[in-house]
FIKOLZA-1660 file (N, C-alpha, C; in steps of 0.1 Angstrom, whole numbers, plus 5000, padded with zeros to 4 digits):
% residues 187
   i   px   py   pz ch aa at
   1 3016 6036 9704  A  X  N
   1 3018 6033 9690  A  X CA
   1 3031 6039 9684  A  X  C
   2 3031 6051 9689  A  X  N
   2 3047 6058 9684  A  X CA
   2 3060 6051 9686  A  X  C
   3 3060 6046 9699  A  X  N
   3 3069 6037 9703  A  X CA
   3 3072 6024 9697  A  X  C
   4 3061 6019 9694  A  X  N
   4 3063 6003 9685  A  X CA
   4 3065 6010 9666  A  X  C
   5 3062 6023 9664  A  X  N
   5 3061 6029 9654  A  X CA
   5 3077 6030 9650  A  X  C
   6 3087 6029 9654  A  X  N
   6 3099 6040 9660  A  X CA
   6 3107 6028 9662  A  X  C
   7 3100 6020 9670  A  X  N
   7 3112 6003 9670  A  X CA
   7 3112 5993 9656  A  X  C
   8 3101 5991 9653  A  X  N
   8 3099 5988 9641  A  X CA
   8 3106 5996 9627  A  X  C
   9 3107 6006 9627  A  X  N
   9 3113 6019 9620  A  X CA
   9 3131 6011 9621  A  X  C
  10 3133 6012 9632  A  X  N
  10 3146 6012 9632  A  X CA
  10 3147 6001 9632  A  X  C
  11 3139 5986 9635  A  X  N
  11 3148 5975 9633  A  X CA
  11 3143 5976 9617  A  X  C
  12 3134 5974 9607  A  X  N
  12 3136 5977 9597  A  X CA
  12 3149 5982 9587  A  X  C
  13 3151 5989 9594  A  X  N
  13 3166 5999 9588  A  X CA
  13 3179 5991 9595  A  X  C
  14 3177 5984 9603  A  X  N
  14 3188 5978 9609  A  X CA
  14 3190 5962 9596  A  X  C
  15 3178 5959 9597  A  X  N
  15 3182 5942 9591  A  X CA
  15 3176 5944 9576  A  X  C
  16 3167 5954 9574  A  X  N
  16 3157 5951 9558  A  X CA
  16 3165 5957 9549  A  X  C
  17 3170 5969 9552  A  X  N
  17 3172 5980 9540  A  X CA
  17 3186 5981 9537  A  X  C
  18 3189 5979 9527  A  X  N
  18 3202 5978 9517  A  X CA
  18 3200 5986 9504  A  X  C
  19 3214 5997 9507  A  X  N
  19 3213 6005 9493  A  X CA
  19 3226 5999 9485  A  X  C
  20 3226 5997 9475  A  X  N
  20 3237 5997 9461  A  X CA
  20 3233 5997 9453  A  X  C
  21 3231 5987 9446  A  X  N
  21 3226 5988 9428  A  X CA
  21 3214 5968 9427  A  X  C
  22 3208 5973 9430  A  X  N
  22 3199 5957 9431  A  X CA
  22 3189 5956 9413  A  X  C
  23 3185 5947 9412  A  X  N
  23 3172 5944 9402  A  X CA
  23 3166 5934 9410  A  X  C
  24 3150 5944 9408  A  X  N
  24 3140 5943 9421  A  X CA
  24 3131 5926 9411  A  X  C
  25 3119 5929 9421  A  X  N
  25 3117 5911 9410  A  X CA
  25 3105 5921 9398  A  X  C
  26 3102 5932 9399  A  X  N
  26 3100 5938 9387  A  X CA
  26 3104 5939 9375  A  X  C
  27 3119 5938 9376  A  X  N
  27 3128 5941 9367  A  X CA
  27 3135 5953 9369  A  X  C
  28 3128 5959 9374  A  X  N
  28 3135 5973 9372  A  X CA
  28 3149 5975 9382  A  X  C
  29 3157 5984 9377  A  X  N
  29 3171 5983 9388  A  X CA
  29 3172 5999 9401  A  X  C
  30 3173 5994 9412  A  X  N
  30 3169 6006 9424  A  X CA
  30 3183 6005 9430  A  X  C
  31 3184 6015 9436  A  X  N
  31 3193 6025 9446  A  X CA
  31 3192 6015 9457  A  X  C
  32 3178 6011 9464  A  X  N
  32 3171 6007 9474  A  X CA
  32 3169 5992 9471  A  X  C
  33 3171 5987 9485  A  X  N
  33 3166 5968 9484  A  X CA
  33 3159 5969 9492  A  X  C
  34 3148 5962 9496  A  X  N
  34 3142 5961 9509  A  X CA
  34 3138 5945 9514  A  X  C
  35 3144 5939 9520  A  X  N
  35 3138 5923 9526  A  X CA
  35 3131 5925 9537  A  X  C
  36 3117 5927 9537  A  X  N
  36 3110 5930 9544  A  X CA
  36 3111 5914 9559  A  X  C
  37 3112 5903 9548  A  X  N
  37 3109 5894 9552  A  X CA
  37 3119 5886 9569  A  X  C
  38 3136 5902 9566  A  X  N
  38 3146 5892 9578  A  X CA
  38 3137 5903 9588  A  X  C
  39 3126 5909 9587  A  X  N
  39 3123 5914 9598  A  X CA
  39 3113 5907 9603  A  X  C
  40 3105 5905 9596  A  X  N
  40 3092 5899 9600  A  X CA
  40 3093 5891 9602  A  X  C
  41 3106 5874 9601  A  X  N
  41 3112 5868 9605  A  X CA
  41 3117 5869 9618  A  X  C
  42 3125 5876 9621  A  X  N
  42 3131 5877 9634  A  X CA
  42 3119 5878 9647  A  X  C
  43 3118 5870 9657  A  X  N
  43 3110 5870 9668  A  X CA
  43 3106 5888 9672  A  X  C
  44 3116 5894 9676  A  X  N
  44 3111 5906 9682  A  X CA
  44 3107 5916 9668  A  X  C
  45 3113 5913 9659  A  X  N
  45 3102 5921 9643  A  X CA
  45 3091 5914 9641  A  X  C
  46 3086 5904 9644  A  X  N
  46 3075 5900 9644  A  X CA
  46 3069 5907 9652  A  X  C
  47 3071 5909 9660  A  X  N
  47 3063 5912 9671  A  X CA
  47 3057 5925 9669  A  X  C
  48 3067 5934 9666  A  X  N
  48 3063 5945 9665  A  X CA
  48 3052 5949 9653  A  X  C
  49 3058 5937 9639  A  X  N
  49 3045 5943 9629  A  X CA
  49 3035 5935 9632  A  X  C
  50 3035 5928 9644  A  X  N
  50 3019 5921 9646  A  X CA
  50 3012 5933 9651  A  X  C
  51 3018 5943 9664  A  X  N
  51 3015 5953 9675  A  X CA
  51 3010 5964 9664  A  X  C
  52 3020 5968 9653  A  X  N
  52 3016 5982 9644  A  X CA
  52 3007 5977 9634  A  X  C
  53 3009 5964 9630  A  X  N
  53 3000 5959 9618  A  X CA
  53 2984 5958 9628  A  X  C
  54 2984 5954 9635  A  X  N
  54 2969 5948 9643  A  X CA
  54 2965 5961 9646  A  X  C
  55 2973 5972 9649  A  X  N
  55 2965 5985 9650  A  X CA
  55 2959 5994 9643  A  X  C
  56 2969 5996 9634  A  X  N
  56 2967 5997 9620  A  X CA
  56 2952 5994 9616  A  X  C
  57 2953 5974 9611  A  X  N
  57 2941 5970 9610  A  X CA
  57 2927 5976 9616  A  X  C
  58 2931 5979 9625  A  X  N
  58 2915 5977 9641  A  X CA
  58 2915 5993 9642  A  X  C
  59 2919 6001 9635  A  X  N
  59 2915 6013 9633  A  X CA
  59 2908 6019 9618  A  X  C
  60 2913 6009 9609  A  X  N
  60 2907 6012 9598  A  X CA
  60 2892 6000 9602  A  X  C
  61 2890 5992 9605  A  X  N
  61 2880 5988 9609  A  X CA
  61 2869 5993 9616  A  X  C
  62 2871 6002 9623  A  X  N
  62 2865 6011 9634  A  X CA
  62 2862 6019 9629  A  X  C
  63 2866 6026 9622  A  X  N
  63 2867 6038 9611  A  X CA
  63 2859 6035 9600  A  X  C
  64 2861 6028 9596  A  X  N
  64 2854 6020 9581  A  X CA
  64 2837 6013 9587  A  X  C
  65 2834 6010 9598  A  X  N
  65 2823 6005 9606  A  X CA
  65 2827 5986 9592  A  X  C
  66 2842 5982 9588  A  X  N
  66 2843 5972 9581  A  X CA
  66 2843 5958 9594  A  X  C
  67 2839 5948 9591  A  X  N
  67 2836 5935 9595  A  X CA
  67 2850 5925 9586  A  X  C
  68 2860 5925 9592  A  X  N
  68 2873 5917 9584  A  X CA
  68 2870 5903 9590  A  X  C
  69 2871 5888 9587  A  X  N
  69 2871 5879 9585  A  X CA
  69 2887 5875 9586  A  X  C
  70 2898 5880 9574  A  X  N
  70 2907 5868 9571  A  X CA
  70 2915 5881 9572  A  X  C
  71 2933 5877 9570  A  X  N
  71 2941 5886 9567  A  X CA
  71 2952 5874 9558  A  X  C
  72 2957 5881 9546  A  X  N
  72 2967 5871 9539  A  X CA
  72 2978 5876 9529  A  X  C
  73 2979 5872 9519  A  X  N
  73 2989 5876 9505  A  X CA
  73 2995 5865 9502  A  X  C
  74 3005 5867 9490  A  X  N
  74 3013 5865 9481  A  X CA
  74 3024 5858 9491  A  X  C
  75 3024 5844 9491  A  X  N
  75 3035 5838 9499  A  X CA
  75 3049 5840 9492  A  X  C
  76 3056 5841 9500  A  X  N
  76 3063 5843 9513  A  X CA
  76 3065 5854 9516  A  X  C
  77 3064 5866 9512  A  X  N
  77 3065 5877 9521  A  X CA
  77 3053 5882 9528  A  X  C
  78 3040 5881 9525  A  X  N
  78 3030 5882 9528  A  X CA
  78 3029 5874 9543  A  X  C
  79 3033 5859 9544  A  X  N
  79 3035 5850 9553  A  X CA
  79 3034 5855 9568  A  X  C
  80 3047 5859 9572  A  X  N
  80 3051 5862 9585  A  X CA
  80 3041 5874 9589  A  X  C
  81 3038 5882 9577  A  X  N
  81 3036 5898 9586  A  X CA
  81 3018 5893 9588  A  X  C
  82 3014 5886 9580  A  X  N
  82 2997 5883 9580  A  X CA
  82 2997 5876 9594  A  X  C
  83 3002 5862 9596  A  X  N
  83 3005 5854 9610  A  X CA
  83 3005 5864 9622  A  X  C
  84 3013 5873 9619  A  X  N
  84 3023 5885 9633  A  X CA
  84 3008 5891 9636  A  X  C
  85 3001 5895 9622  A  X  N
  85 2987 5905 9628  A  X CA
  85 2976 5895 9633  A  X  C
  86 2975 5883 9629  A  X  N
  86 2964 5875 9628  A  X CA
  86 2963 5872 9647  A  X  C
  87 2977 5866 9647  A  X  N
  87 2984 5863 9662  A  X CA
  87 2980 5876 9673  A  X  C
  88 2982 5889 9672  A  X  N
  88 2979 5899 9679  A  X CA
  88 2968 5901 9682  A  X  C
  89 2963 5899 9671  A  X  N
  89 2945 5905 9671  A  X CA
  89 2935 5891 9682  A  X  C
  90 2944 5881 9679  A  X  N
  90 2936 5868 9689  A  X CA
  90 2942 5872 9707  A  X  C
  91 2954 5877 9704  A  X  N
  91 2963 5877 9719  A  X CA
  91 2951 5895 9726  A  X  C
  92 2955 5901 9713  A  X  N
  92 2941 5920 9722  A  X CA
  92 2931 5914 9724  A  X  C
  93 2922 5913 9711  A  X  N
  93 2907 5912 9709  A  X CA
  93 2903 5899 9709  A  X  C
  94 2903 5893 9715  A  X  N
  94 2897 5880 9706  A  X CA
  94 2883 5876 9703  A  X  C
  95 2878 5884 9709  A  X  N
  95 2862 5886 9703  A  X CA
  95 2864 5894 9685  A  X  C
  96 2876 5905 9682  A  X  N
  96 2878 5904 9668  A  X CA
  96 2887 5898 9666  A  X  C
  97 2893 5887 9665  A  X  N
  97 2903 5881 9658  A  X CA
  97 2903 5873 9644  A  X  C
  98 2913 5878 9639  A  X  N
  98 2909 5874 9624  A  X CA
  98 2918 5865 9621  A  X  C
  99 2912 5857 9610  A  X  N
  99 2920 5846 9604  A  X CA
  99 2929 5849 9596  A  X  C
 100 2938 5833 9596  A  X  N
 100 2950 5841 9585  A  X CA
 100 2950 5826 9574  A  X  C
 101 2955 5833 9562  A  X  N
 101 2952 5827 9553  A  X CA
 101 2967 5833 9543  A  X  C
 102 2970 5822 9536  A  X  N
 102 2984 5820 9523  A  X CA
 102 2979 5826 9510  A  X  C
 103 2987 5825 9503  A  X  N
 103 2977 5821 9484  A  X CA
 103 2994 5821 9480  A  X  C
 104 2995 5807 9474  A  X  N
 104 3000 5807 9464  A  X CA
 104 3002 5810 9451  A  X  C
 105 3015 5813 9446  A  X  N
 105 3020 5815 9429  A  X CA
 105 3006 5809 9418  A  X  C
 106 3011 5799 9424  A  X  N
 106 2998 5788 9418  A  X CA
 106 2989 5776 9420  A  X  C
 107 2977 5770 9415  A  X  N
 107 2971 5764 9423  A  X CA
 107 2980 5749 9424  A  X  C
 108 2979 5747 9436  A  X  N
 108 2987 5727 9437  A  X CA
 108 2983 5718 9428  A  X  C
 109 2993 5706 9419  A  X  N
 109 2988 5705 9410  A  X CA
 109 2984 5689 9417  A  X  C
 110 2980 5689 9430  A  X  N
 110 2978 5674 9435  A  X CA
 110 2966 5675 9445  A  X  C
 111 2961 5674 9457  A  X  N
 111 2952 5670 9465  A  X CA
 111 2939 5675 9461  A  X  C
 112 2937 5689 9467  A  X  N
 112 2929 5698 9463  A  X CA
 112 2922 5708 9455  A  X  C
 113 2941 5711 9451  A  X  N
 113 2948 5721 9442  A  X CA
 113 2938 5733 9443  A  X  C
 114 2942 5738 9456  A  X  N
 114 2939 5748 9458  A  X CA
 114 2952 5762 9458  A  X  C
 115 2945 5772 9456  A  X  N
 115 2955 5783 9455  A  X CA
 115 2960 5789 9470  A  X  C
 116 2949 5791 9475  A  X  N
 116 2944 5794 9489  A  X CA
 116 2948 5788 9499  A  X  C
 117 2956 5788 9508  A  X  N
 117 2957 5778 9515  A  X CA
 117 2954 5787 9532  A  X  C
 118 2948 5778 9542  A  X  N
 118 2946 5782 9554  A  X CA
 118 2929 5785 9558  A  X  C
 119 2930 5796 9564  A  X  N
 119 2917 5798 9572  A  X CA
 119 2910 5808 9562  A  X  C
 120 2908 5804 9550  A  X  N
 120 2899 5814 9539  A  X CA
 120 2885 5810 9534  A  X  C
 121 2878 5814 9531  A  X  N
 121 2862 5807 9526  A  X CA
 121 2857 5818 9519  A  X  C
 122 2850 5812 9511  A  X  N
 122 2840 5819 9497  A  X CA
 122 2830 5828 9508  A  X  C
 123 2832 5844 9504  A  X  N
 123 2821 5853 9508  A  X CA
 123 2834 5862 9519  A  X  C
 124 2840 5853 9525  A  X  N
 124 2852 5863 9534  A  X CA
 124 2855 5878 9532  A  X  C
 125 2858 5883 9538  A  X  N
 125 2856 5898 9536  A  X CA
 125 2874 5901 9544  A  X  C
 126 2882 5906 9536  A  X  N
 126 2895 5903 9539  A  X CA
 126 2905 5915 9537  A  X  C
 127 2914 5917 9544  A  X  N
 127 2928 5924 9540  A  X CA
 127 2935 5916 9534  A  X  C
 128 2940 5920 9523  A  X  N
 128 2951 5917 9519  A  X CA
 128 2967 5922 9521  A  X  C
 129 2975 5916 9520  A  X  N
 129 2987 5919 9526  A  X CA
 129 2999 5915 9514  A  X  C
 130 3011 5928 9520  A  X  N
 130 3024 5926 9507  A  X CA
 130 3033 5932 9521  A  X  C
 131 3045 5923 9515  A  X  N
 131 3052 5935 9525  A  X CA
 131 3061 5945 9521  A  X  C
 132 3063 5945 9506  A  X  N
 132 3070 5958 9498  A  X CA
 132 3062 5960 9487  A  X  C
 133 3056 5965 9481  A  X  N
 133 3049 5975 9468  A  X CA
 133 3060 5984 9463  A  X  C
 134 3063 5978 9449  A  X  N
 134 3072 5987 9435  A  X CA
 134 3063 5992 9429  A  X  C
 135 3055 5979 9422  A  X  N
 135 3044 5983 9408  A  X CA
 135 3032 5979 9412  A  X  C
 136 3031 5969 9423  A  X  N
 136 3018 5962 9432  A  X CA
 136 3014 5949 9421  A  X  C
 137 3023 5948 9416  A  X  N
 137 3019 5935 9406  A  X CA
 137 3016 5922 9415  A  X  C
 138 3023 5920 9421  A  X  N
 138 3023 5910 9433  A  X CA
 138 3009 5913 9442  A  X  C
 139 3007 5920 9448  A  X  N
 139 2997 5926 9453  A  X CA
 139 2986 5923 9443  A  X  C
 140 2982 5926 9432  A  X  N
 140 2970 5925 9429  A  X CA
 140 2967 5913 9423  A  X  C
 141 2978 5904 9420  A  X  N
 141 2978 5891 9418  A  X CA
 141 2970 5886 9426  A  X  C
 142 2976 5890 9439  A  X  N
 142 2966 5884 9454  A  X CA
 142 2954 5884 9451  A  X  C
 143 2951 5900 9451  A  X  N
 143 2937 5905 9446  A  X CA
 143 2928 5896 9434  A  X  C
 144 2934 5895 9425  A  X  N
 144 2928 5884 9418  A  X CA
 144 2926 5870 9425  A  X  C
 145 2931 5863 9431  A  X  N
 145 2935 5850 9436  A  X CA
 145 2921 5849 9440  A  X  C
 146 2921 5859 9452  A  X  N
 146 2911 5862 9464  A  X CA
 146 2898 5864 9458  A  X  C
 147 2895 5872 9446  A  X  N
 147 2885 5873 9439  A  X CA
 147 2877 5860 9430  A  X  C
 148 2887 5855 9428  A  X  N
 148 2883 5846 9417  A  X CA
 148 2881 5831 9430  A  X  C
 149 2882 5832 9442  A  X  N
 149 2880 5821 9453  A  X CA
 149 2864 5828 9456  A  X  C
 150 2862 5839 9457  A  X  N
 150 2848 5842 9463  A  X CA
 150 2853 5854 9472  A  X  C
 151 2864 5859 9477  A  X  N
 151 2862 5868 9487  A  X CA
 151 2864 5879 9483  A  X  C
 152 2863 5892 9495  A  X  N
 152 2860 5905 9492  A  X CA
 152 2870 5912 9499  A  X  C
 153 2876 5918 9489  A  X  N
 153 2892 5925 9493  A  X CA
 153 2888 5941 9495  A  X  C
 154 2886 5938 9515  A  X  N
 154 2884 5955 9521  A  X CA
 154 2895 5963 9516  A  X  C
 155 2907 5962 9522  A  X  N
 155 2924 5971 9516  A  X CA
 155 2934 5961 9516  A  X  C
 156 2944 5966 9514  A  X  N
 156 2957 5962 9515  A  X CA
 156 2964 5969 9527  A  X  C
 157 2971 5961 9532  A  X  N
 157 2981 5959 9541  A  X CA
 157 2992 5962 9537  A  X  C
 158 3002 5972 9539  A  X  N
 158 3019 5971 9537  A  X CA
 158 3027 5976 9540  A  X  C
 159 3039 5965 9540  A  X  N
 159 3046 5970 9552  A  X CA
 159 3053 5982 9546  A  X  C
 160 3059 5981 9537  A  X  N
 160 3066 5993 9528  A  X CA
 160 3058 5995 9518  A  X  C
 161 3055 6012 9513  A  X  N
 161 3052 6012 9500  A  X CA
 161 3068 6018 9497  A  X  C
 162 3072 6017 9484  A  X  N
 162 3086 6022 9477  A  X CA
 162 3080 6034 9470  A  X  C
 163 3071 6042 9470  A  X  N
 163 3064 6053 9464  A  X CA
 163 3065 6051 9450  A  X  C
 164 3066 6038 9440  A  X  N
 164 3067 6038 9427  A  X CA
 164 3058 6038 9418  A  X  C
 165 3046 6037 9421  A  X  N
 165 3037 6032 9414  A  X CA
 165 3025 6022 9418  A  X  C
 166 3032 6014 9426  A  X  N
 166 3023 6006 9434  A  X CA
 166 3007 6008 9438  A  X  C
 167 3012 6019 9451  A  X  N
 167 3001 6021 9453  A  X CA
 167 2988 6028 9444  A  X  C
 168 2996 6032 9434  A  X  N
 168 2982 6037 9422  A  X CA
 168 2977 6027 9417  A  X  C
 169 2984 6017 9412  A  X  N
 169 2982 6008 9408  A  X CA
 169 2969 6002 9411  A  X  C
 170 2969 5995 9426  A  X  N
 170 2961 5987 9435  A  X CA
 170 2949 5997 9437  A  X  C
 171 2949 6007 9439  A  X  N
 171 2941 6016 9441  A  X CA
 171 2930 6019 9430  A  X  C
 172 2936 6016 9417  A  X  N
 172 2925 6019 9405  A  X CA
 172 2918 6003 9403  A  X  C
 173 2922 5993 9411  A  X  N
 173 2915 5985 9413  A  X CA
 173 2901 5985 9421  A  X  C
 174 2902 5999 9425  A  X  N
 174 2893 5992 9438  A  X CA
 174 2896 5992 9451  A  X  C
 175 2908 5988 9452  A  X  N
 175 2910 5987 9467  A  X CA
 175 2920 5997 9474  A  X  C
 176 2918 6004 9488  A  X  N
 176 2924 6009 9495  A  X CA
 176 2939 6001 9501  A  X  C
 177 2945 6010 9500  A  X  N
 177 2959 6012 9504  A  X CA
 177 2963 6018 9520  A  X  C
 178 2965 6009 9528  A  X  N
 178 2974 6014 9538  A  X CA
 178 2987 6009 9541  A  X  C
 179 2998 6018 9540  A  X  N
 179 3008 6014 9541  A  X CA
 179 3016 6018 9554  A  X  C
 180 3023 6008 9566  A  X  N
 180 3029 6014 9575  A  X CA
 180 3043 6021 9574  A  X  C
 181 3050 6026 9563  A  X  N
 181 3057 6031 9560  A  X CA
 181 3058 6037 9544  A  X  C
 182 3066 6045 9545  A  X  N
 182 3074 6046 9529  A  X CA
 182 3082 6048 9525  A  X  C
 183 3087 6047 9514  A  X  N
 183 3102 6054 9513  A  X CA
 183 3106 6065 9523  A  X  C
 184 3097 6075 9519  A  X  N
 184 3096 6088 9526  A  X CA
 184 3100 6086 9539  A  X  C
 185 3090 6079 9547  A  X  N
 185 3088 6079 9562  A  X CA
 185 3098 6071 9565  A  X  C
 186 3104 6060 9557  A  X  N
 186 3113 6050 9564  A  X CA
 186 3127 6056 9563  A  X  C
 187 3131 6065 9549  A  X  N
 187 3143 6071 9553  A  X CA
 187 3143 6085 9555  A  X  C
% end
């Protein structure tokens, strides 16, 4: 785990992290940018946050004696890294392998007009996923989405927390926080 802990780390820092003067989608203006997403994009950063995220997962599982169903978030950054774990967990375990599932901004305003999109169902018992946390607004949007469909949000997933607030945020909801990096750890 140290190893995929450490490649991940640095390709992170190689393609995600940009410092100058940015305004984040909070509003607020940071030192720090983070695009979680040219990593978890890229074939071999996928791979890795499938390897750290699926372990991640399957230890808080084991730990928690929790029963996960689905894994998902807030499209498009949620997208890749949910897929990358979903993918791992079928390729290790596949006796546990969990589904993966989208949620869009908002519900479609045509077929189904569902918000949800993928391998999700009422009663599911799920991780939620972000792949950067400022305020966790985005994040618990999820959390609502997920709620108001029927399912039960075990923790959150993330790839970065930015140490701002976020994870308090999410946390006085209810739900647990694990994050595979942070500001801290990532620089």
């Amino acid at each position: 785990m140290a190893d995929t802990y450490e490649q991940l780390k640095a390709t992170l820092l190689e393609k995600s992290v940009r410092t100058g003067e940015f305004t984040l989608a909070s509003g607020k203006t940071s030192d720090l940018y983070i695009d979680c997403r040219v990593t978890a994009l890229d074939p071999i950063g996928a791979g890795l946050v499938g390897k750290l995220g699926w372990q991640t997962v399957r230890k808080r599982i084991q730990d928690g004696g929790l029963k996960i169903d689905a894994i998902g978030g807030m499209t498009m950054g949620a997208d890749p890294i949910s897929l990358a774990v979903g993918m791992t967990s079928a390729m290790e375990n596949p006796d546990e392998m969990i589904q993966v599932f989208n949620i869009r901004k908002e519900p479609k305003g045509h077929g189904r007009g569902k918000q949800i999109e993928g391998n999700f169902k009422k009663g599911d018992q799920v991780v939620v996923v972000d792949d950067v946390i400022t305020t966790g607004g985005s994040t618990i949007q999820a959390i609502e989405a997920i709620e108001r469909a029927g399912g039960i949000v075990k923790f959150a997933l993330i790839l970065v927390d930015r140490e701002e607030g976020g994870r308090a945020a999410i946390e006085a909801r209810g739900v647990p926080v694990v994050s595979l990096y942070s500001r801290t750890t990532l620089l």
